[in-house]
C-alpha positions in Angstrom: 19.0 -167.4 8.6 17.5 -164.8 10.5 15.5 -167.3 12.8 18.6 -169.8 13.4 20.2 -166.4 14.8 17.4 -166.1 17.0 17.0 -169.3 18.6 21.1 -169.9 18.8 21.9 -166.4 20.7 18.4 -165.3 22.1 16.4 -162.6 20.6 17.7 -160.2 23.4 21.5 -159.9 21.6 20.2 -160.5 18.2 18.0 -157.3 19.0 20.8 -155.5 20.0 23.3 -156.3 17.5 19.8 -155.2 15.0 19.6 -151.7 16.8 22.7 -150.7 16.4 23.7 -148.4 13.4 26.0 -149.8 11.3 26.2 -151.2 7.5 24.8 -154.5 6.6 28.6 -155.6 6.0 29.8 -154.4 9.7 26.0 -156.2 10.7 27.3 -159.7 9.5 30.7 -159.8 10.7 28.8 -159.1 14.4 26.8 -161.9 14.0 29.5 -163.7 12.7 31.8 -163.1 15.5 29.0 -163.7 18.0 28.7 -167.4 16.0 32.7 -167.7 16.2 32.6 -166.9 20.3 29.4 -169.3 20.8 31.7 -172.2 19.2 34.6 -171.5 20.7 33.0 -171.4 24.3 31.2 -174.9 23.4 34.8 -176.4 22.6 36.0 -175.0 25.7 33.0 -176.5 27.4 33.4 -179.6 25.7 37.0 -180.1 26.4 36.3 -179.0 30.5 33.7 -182.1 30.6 36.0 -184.3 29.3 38.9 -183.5 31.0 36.1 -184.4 34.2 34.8 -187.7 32.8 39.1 -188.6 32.4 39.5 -187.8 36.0 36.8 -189.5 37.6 37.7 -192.6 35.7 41.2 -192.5 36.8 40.9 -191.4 40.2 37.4 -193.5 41.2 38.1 -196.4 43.4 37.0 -199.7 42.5 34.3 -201.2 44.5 35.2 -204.2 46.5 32.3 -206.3 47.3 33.3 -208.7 50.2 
């Protein structure tokens, strides 16, 4: 598990979150809450794009070809 934490929020805040003193219970809700924000911010992201794709198909102009 320890890789997958890793490679999803960069050794840099892992790192951090590793050097700070704190039980192995507080540890895990960090990294847990860290896993929480990262999905909530890709839902966010998600729903942004497709809000984008809706309005450039509903506000894109046919192309007449005469």
């Amino acid at each position: 598990m320890k890789n997958e934490l890793e490679i999803k929020f960069g050794s840099v805040i892992y790192d951090k979150i590793n050097t700070v003193r704190m039980s192995d219970i507080e540890r895990q809700v960090a990294i847990n809450a860290m896993r929480d924000a990262d999905a909530i911010v890709d839902g966010l992201f998600w729903v942004v794009r497709k809000i984008e794709q809706l309005g450039c198909a509903l506000f894109l102009k046919p192309s007449i070809k005469h």
